[in-house]
LUMTIVEX-267688 format. One record per residue (C-alpha): residue number from 1; x, y, z. Coordinates in pm, 1 decimal, decimal comma. Example, Ala and Ser with C-alpha at 12.3 -4.5 7.8 and 13.67 -1.06 7.14 Angstrom:
// residues 2
 num       xx       yy       zz
   1   1230,0   -450,0    780,0
   2   1367,0   -106,0    714,0
This chain:
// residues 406
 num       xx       yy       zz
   1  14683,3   -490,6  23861,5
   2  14515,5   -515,5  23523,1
   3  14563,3    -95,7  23441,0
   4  14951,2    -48,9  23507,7
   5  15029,0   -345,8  23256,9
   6  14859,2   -240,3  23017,9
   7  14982,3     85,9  22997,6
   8  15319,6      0,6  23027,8
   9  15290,8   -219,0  22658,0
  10  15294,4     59,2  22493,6
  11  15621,7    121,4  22539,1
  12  15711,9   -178,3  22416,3
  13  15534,0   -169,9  22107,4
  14  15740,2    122,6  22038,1
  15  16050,5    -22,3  22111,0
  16  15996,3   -302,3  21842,7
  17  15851,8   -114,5  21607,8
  18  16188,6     71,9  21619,2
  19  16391,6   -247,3  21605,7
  20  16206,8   -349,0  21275,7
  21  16281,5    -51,3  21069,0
  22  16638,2    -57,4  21226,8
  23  16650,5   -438,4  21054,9
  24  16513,7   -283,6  20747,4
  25  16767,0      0,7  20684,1
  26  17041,4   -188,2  20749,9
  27  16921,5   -444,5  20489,0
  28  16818,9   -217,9  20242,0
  29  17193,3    -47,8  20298,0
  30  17327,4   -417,3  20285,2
  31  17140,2   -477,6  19967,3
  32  17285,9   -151,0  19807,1
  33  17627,6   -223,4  19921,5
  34  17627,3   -571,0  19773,2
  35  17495,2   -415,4  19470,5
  36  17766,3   -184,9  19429,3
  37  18015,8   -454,3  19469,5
  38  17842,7   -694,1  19193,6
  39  17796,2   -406,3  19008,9
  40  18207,8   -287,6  18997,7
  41  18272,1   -653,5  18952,1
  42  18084,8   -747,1  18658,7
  43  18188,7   -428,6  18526,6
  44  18586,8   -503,9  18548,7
  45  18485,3   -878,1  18445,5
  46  18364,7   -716,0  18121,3
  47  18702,2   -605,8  17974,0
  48  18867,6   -903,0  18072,6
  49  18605,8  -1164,6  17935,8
  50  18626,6   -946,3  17538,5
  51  19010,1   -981,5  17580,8
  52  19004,7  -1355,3  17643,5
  53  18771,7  -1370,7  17366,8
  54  18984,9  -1136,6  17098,8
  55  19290,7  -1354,0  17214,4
  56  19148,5  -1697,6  17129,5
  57  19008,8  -1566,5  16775,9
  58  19380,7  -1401,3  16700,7
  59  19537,5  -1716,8  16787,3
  60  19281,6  -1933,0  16583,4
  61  19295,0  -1758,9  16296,9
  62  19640,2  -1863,9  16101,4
  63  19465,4  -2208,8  16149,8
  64  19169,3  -2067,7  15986,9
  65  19334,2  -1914,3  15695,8
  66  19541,7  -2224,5  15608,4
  67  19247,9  -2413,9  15632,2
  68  19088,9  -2187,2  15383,1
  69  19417,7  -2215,5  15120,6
  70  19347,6  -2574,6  15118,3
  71  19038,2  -2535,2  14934,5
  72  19209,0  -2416,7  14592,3
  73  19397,9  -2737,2  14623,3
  74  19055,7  -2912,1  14660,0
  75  18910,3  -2713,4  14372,1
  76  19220,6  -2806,3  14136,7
  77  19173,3  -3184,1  14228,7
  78  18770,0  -3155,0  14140,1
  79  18862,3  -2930,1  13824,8
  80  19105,3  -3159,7  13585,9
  81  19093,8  -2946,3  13297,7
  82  19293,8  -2699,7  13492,3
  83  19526,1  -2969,9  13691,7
  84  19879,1  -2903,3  13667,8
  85  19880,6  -3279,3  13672,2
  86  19660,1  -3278,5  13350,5
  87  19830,5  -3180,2  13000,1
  88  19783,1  -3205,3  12644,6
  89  19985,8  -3475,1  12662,2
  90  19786,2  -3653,9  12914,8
  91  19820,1  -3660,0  13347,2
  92  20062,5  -3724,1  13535,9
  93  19948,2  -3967,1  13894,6
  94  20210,8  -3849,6  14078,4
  95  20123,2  -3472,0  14099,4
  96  19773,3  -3578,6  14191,1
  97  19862,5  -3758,9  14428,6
  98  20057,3  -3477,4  14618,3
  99  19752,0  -3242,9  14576,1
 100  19542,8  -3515,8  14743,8
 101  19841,2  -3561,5  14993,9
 102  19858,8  -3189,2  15049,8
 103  19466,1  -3236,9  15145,6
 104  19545,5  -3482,0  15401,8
 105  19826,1  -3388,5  15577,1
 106  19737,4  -2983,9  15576,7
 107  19392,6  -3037,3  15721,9
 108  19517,8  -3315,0  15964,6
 109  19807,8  -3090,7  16091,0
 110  19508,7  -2810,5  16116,8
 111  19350,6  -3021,0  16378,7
 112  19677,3  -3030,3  16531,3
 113  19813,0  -2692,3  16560,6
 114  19428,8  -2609,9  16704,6
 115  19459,7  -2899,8  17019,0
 116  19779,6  -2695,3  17073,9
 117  19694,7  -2305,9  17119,5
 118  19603,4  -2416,8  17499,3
 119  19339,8  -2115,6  17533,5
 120  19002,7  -2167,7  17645,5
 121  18741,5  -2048,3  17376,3
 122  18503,3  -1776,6  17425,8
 123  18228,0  -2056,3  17475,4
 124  18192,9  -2421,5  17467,3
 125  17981,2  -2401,2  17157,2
 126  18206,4  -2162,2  16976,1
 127  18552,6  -2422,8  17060,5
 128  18316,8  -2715,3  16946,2
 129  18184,8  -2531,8  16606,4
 130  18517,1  -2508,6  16522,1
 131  18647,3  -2854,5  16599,0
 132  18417,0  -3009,8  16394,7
 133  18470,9  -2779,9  16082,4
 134  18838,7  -2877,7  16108,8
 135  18799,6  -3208,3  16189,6
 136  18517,0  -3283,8  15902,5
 137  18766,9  -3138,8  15651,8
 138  19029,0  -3345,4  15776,5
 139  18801,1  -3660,0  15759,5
 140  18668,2  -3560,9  15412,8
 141  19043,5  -3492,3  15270,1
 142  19140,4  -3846,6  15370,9
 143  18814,1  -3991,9  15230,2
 144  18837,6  -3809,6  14928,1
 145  19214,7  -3945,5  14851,0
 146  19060,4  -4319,9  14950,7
 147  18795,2  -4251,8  14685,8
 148  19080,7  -4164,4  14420,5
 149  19276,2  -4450,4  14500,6
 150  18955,5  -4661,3  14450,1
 151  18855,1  -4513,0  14112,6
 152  19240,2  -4505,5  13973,2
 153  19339,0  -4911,6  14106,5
 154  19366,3  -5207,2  13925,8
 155  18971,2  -5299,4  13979,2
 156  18781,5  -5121,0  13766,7
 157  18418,1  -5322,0  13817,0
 158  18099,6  -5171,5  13877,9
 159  18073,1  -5272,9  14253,1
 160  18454,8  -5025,2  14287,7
 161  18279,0  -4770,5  14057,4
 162  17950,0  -4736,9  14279,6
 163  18190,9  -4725,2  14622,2
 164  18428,4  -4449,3  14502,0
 165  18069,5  -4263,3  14421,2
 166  17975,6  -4353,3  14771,4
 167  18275,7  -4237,7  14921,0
 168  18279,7  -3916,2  14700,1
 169  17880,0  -3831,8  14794,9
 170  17987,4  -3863,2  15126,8
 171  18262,6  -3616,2  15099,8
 172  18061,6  -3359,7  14924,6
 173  17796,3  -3368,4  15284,4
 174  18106,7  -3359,1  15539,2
 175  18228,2  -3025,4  15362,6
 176  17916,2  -2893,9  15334,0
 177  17820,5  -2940,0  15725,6
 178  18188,7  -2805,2  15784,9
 179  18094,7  -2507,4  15621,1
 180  17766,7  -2445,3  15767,8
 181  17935,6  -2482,4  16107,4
 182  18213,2  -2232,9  16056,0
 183  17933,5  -1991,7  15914,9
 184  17771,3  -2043,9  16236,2
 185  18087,5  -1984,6  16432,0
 186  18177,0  -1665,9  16289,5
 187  17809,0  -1532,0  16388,4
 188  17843,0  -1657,9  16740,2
 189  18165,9  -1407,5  16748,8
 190  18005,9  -1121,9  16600,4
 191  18039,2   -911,5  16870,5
 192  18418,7   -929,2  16893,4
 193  18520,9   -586,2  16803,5
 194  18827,5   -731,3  16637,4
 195  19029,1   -905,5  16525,1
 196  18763,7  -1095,0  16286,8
 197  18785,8  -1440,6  16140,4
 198  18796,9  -1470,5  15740,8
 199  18566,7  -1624,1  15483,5
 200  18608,4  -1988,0  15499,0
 201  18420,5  -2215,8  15208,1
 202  18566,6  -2517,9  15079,4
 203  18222,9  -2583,0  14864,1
 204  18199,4  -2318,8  14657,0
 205  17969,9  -2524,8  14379,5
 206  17689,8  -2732,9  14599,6
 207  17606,0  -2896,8  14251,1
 208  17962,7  -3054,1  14203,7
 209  17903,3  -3224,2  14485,4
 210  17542,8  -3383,1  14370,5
 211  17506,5  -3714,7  14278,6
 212  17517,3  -3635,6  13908,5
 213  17790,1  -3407,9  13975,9
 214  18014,0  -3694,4  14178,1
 215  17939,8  -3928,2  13888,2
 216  18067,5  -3692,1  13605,5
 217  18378,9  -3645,0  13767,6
 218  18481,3  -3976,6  13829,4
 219  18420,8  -4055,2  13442,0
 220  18658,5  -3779,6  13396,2
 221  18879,3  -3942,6  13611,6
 222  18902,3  -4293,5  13505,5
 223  18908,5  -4181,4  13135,7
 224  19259,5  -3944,6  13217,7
 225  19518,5  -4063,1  13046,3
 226  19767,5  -4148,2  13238,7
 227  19633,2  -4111,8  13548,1
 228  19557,7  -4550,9  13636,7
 229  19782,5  -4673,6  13867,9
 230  20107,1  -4850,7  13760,5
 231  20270,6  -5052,8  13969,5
 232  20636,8  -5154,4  13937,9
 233  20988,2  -5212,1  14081,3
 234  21265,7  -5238,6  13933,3
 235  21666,6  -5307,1  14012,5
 236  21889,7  -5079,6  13846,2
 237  22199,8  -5152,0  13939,4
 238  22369,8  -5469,1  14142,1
 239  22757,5  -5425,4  14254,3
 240  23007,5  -5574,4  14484,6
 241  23258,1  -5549,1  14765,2
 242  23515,7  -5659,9  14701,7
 243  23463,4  -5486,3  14335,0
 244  23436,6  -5706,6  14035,6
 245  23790,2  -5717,2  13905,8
 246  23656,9  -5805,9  13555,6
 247  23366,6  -5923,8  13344,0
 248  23387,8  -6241,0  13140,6
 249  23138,9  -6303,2  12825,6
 250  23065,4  -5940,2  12757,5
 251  22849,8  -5901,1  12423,2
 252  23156,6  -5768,2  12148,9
 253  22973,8  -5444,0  12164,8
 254  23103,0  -5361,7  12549,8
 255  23423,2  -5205,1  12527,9
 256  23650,3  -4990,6  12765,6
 257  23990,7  -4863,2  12669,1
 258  24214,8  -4654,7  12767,3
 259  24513,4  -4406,1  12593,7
 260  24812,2  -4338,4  12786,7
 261  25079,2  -4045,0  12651,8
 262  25322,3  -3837,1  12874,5
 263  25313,6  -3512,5  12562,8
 264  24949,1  -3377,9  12555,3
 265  24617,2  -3465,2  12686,0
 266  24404,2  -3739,6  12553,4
 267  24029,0  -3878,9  12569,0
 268  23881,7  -4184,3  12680,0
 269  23570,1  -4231,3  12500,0
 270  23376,3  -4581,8  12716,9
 271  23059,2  -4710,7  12519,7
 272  22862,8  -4977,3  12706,2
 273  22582,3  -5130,6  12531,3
 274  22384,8  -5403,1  12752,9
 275  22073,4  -5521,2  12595,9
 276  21787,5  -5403,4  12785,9
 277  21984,8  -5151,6  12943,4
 278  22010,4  -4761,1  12832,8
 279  22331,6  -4701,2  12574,8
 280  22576,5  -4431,7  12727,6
 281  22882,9  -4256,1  12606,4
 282  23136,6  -4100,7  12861,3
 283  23426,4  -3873,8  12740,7
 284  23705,1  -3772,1  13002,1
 285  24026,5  -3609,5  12911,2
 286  24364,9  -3670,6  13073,6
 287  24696,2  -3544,7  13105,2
 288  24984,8  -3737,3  13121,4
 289  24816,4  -4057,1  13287,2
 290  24789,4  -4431,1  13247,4
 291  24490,4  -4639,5  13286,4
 292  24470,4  -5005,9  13300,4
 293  24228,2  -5172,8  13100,7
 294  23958,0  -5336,1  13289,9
 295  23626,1  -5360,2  13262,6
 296  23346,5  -5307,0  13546,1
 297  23014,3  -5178,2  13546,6
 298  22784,8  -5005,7  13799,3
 299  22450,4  -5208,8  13585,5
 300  22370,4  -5535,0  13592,1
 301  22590,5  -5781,7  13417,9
 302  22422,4  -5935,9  13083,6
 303  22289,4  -6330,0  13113,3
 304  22552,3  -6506,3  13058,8
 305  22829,1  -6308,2  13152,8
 306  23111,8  -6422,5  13490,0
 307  23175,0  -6157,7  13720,1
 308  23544,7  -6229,1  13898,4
 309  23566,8  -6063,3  14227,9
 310  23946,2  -6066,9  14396,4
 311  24018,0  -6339,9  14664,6
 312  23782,3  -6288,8  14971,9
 313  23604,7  -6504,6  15231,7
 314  23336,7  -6236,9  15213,5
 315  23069,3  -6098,7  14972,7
 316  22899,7  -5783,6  15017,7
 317  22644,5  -5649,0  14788,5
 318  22529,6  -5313,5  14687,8
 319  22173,7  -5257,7  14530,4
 320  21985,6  -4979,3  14356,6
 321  21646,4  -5046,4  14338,4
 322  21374,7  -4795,3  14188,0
 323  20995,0  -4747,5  14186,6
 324  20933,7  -4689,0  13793,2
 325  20571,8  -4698,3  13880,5
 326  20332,3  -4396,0  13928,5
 327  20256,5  -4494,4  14254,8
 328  20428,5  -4482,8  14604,2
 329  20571,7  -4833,0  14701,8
 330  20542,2  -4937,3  15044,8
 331  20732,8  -5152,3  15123,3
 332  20979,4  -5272,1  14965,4
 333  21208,4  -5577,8  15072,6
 334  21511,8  -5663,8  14892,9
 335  21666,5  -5987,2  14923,6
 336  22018,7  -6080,5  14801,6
 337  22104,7  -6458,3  14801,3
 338  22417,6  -6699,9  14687,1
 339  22382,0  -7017,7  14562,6
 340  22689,3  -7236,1  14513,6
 341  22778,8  -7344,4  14155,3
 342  23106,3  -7524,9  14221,4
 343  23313,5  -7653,8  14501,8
 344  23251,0  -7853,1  14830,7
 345  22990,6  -7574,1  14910,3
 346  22822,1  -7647,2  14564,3
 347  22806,4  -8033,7  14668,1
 348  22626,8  -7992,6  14997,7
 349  22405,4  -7719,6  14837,2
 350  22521,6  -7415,9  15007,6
 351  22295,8  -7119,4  14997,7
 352  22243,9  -6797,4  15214,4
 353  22098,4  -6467,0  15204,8
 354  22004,8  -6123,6  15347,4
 355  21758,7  -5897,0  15359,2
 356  21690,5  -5520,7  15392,4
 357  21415,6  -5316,0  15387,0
 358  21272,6  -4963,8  15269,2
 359  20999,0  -4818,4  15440,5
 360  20848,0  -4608,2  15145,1
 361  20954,6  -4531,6  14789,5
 362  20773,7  -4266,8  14620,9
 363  20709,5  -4297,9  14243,9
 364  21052,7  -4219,7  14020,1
 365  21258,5  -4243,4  14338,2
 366  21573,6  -4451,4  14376,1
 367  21729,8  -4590,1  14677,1
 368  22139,6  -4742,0  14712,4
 369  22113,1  -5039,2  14984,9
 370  22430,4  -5133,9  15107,9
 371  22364,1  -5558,3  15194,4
 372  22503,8  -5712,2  15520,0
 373  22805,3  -5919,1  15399,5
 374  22795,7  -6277,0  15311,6
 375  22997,6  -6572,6  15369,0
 376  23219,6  -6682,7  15051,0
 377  23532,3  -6906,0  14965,0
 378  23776,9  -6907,6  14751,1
 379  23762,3  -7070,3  14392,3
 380  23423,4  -7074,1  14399,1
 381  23129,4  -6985,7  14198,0
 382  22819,1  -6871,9  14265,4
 383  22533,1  -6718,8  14130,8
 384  22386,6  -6404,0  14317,3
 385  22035,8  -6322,6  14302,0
 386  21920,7  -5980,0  14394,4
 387  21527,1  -5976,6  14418,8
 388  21281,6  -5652,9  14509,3
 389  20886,3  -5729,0  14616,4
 390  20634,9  -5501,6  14689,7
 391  20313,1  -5621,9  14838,7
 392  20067,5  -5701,9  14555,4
 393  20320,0  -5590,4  14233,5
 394  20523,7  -5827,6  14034,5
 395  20855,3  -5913,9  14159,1
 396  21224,4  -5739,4  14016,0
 397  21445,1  -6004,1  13987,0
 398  21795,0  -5990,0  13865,8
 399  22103,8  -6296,2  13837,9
 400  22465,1  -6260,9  13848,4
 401  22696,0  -6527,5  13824,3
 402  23061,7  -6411,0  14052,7
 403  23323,9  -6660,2  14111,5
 404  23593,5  -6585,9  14385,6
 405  23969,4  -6605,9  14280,6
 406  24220,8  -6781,3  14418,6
């Protein structure tokens, strides 16, 4: 029984030996076929992956090249000698100021317009290189301009002097990292056929930016003439409605007249000289006209001077108020308020007042405010104080004495 088995195992040996290198081809065949495929896949991956990456340089960089055109701005704030602010004649705060706000607002909306593009960079390093070199620039502009501020306010001690420095050192090693990082980017993207990102440096001079460097500068800078901060608000002008009908007590030297003829034209020469107040001279010419005489003004009535208004139950008032400083005022609240002088209203002390509000005033700026109306009677007198305060800064205050007719 032994002999026929074993011959017939043979056979069977065969028979797997055939099924193994069946297994084999097919998975060598499988191997190659999935080969192919990875193969044809990575190869139309390829194309697709450089366009994604040409598309997110092309739309990054505009950003990049305003970024860079912020840098002569930087280099004319570091450089006073060549400042547009900065003349024979001394400097003017106000166009440093919008240099350093050109800084701020430019590299801030830089960060911006880069959260916005909505494409996904080439890699997560390459998005976050560039991040940061906006971002740091954006940081250092708004440093820099607190630095300014710091070095051109009313404290001038030591202690202020060695901050600003701070602050300024500070700015000079956020630049200098942002630059090193865009470097960096633009290597990482080196094999992008095109388009190509520009040369980005906002330090140009690592030196200025040394400690001596930072402390030479801001010498410069507090020495400027010009240049300290001046701080002050002013009323210009203080009217009514219903207008002021006429002015009683005017200085002899405020006069208005008028000519009237019905045969040729004529001038009307009006001189108003108010002490503390600019001297002006107006010349109109009219044909065949009459003009009362009265006398109004669009300033503020002299000290000692009555303003009559026509009958009413209601005062509005109308204010121009200015910031003569060199530095932006924010904010400012203006308060108008009557006092009675006379009357039943004067007996029980009858006062009241309003108030409005500007958001901003930027240095040599005026602003007309047209004041909720007041409660008034007639006969009366009162006197109307018009006041302007900015946080910290001395307060405008001007008086007018009005009395309501009958």
């Amino acid at each position: 029984m032994l002999g026929p088995l074993a011959r017939g195992s043979a056979p069977l040996k065969r028979r797997a030996r055939r099924r193994i290198v069946v297994v084999v081809i097919s998975a060598l065949v499988l191997a190659l076929l999935v080969g192919e495929v990875v193969d044809q896949v990575v190869k139309a991956s390829t194309p697709a992956a450089r366009r994604s990456t040409s598309s997110w340089v092309a739309a990054v960089a505009p950003i990049v090249g305003e970024s860079s055109g912020l840098s002569s701005t930087l280099r004319e704030v570091r450089n006073l000698g060549g400042l547009p602010a900065c003349t024979s004649g001394g400097c003017q705060r106000t166009v440093l100021d919008a240099m350093l706000g050109q800084l701020v607002t430019g590299s801030a909306s830089d960060v911006v317009q880069l959260d916005d593009i909505g494409l996904i960079p080439p890699s997560q390093r390459s998005g976050s290189l560039l991040e940061g070199v906006l971002s740091g620039r954006a940081q250092a502009s708004k440093t820099l301009a607190g630095a300014v501020a710091l070095l051109l306010g009313p404290s001038r001690g030591h202690a202020t002097l060695a901050r600003a420095q701070g602050l300024l050192l500070s700015v000079g090693s956020e630049l200098t990292a942002a630059d090193a990082d865009y470097r960096e980017l633009v290597r990482s993207l080196a094999h992008v056929a095109a388009p190509k990102l520009g040369q980005s440096v906002w330090v140009s001079s690592a030196k200025s930016w040394t400690r001596g460097g930072v402390q030479g500068w801001a010498n410069r800078l507090v020495a400027a003439t010009g240049l300290q901060s001046l701080a002050s608000i002013a009323i210009l002008a203080v009217s009514t409605n219903p207008p002021v009908l006429r002015i009683q007590g005017l200085p002899a030297s405020t006069t208005t007249t008028a000519t009237t003829t019905t045969t040729s034209s004529t001038t009307t020469t009006t001189t108003s000289t108010i002490p503390g107040k600019r001297t002006t001279t107006t010349t109109t010419t009219t044909t065949t006209s009459t003009v009362p005489p009265t006398t109004t003004t669009l300033q503020v009535p002299p000290p000692g001077s009555l303003s009559v208004l026509a009958p009413t139950s209601k005062l509005a008032v109308q204010v121009v108020v200015a910031n003569a400083g060199n530095v932006g005022a924010s904010p400012v609240t203006v308060v108008a308020a009557l006092r009675a002088r006379s009357g039943a209203a004067q007996a029980v002390g009858t006062s009241t007042s309003v108030t409005d509000r500007v958001r901003s005033l930027a240095p040599g700026v005026a602003r007309y405010l047209s004041m909720p109306a007041m409660v008034v009677h007639k006969g009366e007198t009162y006197t109307l104080t018009v006041s302007a305060t900015v946080p910290g800064w001395r307060v405008a205050v001007e008086r007018v004495v009005v009395h309501v007719a009958t």
